[in-house]
Every structure is written in structure tokens, then in C-alpha cells.
N, C-alpha and C positions, 0 to 999 in steps of 0.2 A: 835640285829636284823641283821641279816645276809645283804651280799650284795644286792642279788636280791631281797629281798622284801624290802629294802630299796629305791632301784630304782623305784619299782612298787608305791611303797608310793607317793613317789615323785611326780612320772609322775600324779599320781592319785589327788594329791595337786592340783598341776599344770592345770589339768582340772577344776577343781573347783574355780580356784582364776580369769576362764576367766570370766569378769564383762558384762554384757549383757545391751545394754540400746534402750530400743523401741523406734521410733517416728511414731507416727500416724496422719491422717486426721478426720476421719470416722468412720465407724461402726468396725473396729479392728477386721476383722474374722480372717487374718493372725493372730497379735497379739494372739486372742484364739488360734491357731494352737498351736503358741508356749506355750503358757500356759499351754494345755494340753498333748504335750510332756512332761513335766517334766521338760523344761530349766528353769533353777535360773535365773530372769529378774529383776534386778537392781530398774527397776524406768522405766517411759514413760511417754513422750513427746507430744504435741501436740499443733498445731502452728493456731488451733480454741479451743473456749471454747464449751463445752456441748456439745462435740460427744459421742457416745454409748464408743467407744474405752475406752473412760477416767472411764464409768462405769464398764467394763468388769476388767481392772488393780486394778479399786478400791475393787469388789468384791475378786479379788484375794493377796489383803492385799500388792501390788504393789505400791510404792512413784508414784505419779504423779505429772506435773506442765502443766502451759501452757502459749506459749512464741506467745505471740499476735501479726503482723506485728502492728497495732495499739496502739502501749503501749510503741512502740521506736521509735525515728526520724527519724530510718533509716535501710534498711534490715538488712547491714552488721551488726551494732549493737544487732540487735537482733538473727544473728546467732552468735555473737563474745560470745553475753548473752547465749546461749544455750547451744554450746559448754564446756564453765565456768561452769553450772550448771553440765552438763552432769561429766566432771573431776573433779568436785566435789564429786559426786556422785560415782565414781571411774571405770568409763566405759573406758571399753577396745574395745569392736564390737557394734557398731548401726548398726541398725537394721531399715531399712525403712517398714516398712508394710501399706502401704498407704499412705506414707507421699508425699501431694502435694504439693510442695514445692520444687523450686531449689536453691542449698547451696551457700552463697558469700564466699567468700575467707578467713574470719578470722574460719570458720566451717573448713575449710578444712589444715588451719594452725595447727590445733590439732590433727584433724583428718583423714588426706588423705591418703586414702591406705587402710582404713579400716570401712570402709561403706559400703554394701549391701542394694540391693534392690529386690523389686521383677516387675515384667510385664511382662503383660497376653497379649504379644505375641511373636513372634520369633524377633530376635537382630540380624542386624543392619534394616533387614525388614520395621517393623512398628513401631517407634518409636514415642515419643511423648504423650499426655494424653489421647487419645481417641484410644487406641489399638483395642479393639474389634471392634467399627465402623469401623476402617479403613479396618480390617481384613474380613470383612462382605461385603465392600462395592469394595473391592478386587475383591471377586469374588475365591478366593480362596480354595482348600480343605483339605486343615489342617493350625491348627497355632499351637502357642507353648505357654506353660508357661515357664519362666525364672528367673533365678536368679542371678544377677549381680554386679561386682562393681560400686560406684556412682563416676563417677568426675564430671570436671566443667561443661560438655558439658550434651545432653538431652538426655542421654540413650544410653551414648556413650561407658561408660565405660566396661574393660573386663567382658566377658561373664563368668561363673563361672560352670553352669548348665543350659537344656533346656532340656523342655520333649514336645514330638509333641503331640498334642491335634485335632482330627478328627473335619471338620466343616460339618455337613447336610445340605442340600437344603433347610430344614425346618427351620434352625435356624434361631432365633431374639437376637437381643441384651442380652437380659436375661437370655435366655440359654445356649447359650456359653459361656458369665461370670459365669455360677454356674459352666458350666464344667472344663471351665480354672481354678477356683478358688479351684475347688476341688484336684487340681492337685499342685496349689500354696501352700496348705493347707500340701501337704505331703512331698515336696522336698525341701520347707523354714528350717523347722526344722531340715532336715539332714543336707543341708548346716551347716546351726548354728552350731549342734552340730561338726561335721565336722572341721570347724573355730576352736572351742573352744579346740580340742585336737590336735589340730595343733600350733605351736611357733608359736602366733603370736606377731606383735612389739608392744611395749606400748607406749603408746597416744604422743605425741612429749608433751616434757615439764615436762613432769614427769621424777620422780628417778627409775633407771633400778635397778631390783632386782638383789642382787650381786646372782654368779654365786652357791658358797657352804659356808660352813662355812670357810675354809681355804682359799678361793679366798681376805682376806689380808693380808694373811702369802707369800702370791705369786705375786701379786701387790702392788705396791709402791701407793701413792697416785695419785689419776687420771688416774689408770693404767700405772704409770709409773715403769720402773724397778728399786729395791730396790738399795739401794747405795751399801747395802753389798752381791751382787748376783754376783751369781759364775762369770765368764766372757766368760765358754764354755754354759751358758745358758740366752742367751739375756732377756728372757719372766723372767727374775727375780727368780727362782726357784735353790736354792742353796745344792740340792739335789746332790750326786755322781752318775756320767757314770751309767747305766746298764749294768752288766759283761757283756761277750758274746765276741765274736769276732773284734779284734782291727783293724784298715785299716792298709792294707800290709798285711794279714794274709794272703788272700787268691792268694799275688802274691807270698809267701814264700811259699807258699804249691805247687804250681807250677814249681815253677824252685831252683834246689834241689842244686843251688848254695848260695839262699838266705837261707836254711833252717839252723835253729838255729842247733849247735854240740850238743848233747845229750851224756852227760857222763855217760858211764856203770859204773855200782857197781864195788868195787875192786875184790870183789872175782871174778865177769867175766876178768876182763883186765887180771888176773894171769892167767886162766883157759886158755883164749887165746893165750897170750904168752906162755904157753907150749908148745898148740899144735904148734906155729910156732920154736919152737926151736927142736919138732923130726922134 
């Protein structure tokens, strides 16, 4: 297999090892979004029992669970328990599509940095659970769908994607969440896919996939350098210089006092001495 299509391989792996893990509230239409893209979706989550979402995954032959505030002493236990499930399960990107729910600290000890969400309206604007009320009650004529990172804070996190969504005179509550949501519906899944062909980092706590097959021929343990590595190559790599041109070359080619003597053939030095003896 040649180079390039070894690389293409690779990169091509490498899309596909990205591990996808939903959580959801509710009726899961994001969730189907993705679904029907064609994203590989791991498993999903859901922090109620007997939402549609959990039917939607199961129809799609999707692991599901579901992590009850009621079924632990305590939030953070029960994100610490979800989290653990989820890296079990070998998630790289969560994926909020509905998930109401804000994360405590041991979620975000595995996880931070690599959480999306979605809200149906423009960021830092309207934040909070009730976006389309607020956006309605605004007064406003346009809002936005979005697509975001999650931190600690309520919809604080960087913005990633937004698409402006026109408001009517006419609208109610209802129809501006269809129109928001249809818009949710199409820029979730680019996102994802987006994420998933991009280096992303993996989950803290986990083992980093080494780099190729020869990255222990060139790191020592712990990525330390080898005992027996050259010592004009710190990174461990006991390979010789690249020929090419040595430092000074280019001051000797310069000043034609540093330039190396170049011995002529003999038959030229005789030839020369001739002519200087007519």
C-alpha cells in the first residue's frame, strides 16, 4: 500500500473510532436528526425514565440507560455514575439533544471540553430553559438556532455555530419551535460530523492512542528519550543528519577566503605549468 493511500486509510480509521454518546430528556427529535444522518451513536442517556427518545435509540438497535436523580444520594454522584457509564462505553463526544439537566463537576472531570449542546435561540441573548418564550416575549424579529459548547455555567459556553431563524407577528410558541427545531435538525449533525473528522482529545483518564507503529522505537518509556539516542537528537531518534548542506556552507561560499582549495587533476597542473614557463 503506497503512502497516500495509507494516510487516506488512516485519516479514514480515525473518523470512525470517533465514539458518539447522546443524552437526552424528551421526545429525542435532535437525537433522530442524528440518527438519520447516518452518525454511529454509541449508546443514550437519559436522566428520566420512559421518554419517547429512549424509544427512538431502542428502535435503532442503540444501548440505552437511564441515570435517575432519584436512584442517587446525590447529583454529583449521579453525574460521577454517568460519566463512568458513558467511558465505559467508550464515548469520545456527548452530545446533549435535549438534555435538561446542568452537569456537576465529577461530568465535567472526564469530560470537559468536549460536550455540545444545542438552543433554540441566539447566545449570550437568551439563555436559560425557556428560549423561545423569552424570544417571543422580546418582542424581537429574528432568533437563532445554535450550537454550543456545555461548561459549568447556563449556556455560557463557546458558541460553535448559529443560524438566524426569522420571528412573524403571527407566531406562538409552537411555531417557532417547529421552525427553530427544523433548523436544529440540520446543523446538529454537521456539527457532529464536523467534531468527529477533527483531532479531537480523548476523555481525560483514558490511554492516548500511540501515535504509529514505530512511535516505540522513537520513545523511551513515558515518552521519555531512549538511553541509547543519538545526542544531536533530544526526541530519541537515533537516525543520521539529512545530507544537504552543513552550517558555514553558506558563509564559505561567501567570502572566497574561507572557500575550501580544490585540487586540479595532474594532467591540468602540467598543462598549466607549461603554459607559464613559455
Amino acid at each position: 500500500m503506497c503512502g497516500r493511500r495509507r494516510r487516506a486509510w488512516r485519516r479514514a480509521r480515525d473518523r470512525r473510532a470517533r465514539v458518539i454518546g447522546v443524552l437526552v430528556s424528551g421526545e429525542g427529535t435532535n437525537l433522530q436528526a442524528l440518527i438519520d444522518a447516518g452518525l454511529e451513536i454509541a449508546c443514550v442517556a437519559s436522566n428520566r425514565p420512559n421518554v419517547r427518545a429512549l424509544e427512538r435509540a431502542a428502535r435503532a438497535g442503540i444501548v440505552t440507560a437511564v441515570f435517575d436523580a432519584a436512584d442517587y444520594p446525590s447529583r454529583e454522584e449521579r453525574d460521577g455514575a454517568l460519566a463512568r457509564w458513558l467511558q465505559a462505553q467508550g464515548v469520545e463526544l456527548v452530545v446533549c439533544a435535549g438534555y435538561m439537566h446542568l452537569f456537576r463537576k465529577p461530568f465535567f472531570e472526564l469530560y470537559g471540553g468536549r460536550i455540545i449542546n444545542t438552543h433554540s435561540a441566539p447566545l449570550p441573548d437568551f439563555p436559560g430553559a425557556h428560549p423561545i418564550e423569552d424570544v417571543l416575549a422580546a418582542g424581537v424579529s429574528e432568533t437563532a438556532a445554535t450550537v454550543h459548547y456545555v461548561d459549568e455555567g447556563i449556556d455560557t459556553g463557546p458558541v460553535i455555530t448559529t443560524e438566524r431563524v426569522p420571528v412573524y407577528p403571527d407566531d406562538d410558541v409552537a411555531t417557532l419551535r417547529r421552525r427553530v427545531q427544523s433548523v436544529e435538525h440540520r446543523i446538529l449533525p454537521e456539527v457532529v460530523r464536523e467534531l468527529c473528522g477533527r483531532g479531537l482529545p480523548r476523555a481525560r483518564g483514558r490511554p492516548r492512542r500511540r501515535a504509529g507503529r514505530g512511535a516505540d522505537r522513537r520513545r523511551g518509556d513515558a515518552g521519555r528519550p531512549r538511553e541509547d539516542a543519538s545526542p544531536q537528537h533530544p526526541c530519541g531518534d537515533p537516525r543520521p543528519p539529512r545530507p544537504g548542506r552543513r552550517r558555514g556552507d553558506a558563509e564559505r561560499a561567501r567570502d572566497p577566503a574561507l572557500r575550501p582549495r580544490v585540487r586540479k587533476p595532474l594532467s591540468v597542473q602540467r598543462r598549466c605549468r607549461a603554459v607559464r614557463r613559455a
